[in-house]
N, C-alpha and C positions, 0 to 999 in steps of 0.2 A: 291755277288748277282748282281751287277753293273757289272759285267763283263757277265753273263749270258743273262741279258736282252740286253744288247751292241750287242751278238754275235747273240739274235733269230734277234733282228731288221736286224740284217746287212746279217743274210741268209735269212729272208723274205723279203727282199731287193731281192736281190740274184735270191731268186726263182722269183720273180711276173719277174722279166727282164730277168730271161732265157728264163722260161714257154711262153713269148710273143714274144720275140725274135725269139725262135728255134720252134714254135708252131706256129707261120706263114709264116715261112719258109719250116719246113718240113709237117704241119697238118694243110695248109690254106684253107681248105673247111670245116673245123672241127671247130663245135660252143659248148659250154659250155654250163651247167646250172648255174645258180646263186650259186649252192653248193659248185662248183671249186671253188670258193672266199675262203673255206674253207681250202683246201690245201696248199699253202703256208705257213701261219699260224700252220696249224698241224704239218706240215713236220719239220718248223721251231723246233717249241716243241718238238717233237721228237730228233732229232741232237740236239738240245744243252743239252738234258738230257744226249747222250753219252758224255758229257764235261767230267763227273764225273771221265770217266777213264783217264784222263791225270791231275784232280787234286790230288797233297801229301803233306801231311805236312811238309815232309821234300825236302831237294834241288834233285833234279833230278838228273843225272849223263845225257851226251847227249846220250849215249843210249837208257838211258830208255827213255825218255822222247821221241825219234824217234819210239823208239819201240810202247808206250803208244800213238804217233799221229797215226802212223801206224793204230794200231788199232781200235783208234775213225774213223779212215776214212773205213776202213773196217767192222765196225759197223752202220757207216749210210750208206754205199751200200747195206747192206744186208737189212737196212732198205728201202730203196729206191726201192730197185727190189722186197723184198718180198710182201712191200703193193700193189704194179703193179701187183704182181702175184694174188694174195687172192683175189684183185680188178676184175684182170681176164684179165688183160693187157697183152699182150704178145710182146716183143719186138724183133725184126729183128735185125739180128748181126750189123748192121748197127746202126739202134736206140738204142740197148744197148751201145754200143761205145760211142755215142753223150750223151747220158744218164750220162754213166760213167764220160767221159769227162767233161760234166757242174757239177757235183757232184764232180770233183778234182778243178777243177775252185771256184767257191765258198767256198769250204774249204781254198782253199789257199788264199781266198782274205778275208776271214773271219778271219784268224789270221795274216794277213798282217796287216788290218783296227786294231784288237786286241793289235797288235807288235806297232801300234803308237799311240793307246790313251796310252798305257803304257810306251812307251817312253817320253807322254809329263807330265803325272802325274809323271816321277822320277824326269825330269827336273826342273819342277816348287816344286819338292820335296828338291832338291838339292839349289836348287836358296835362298831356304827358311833357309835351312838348313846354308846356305854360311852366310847372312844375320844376322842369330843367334849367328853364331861365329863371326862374324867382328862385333858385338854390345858388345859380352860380352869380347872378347878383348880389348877394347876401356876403 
């Protein structure tokens, strides 16, 4: 559960500093309602319920596991574009690219951020572990 809430905070993270970033760059005459507060947040929720297909109980092989990112990233694109579509957005080959873009960005820095809180929970796992054994050898 601790890894899900890690990964909404750190894509709504993600989204509020692209959305401002790339949305006054490329849509700086363009003003919000107080609603868009909402987005982020949604989106968030959305993507991290595709988590589901990359968790198993059992160890992965790296294909699957490639195969299984693969397709969480091409499950929040379809999320991504279809709520833009239904919304009634329509995107220029241009904006879809830039779109696409911050949506591979975020993904890859969401299990970057993921890759190192779990590298330091083995650490401080192992350190513990190290500890346990040099006491009860002793």
């Amino acid at each position: 559960m601790s890894r899900f809430l890690i990964a909404f905070c750190v894509i709504t993270t993600g989204l509020c500093l692209a959305e401002g970033i790339l949305g006054s760059w490329l849509l700086s005459g363009s003003r919000l309602s107080y609603s868009a507060y909402f987005v982020p947040p949604g989106f968030g929720l959305l993507t991290v319920l595709t988590g589901i297909v990359v968790e198993s109980r059992r160890v992965l092989s790296v294909w699957e596991t490639v195969f299984r990112l693969v397709l969480q990233w091409l499950l929040i694109m379809g999320i991504v574009f279809g709520v833009n579509l239904v919304a009634g957005y329509r995107f220029t080959p241009l904006m879809a690219g830039i779109v696409a873009g911050e949506v591979t960005v975020i993904f890859a820095f969401v299990y970057f951020v993921m890759w190192i809180n779990e590298r330091r929970i083995a650490s401080a796992f192992n350190r513990k572990l190290a500890a346990l054994q040099a006491r009860r050898e002793n």
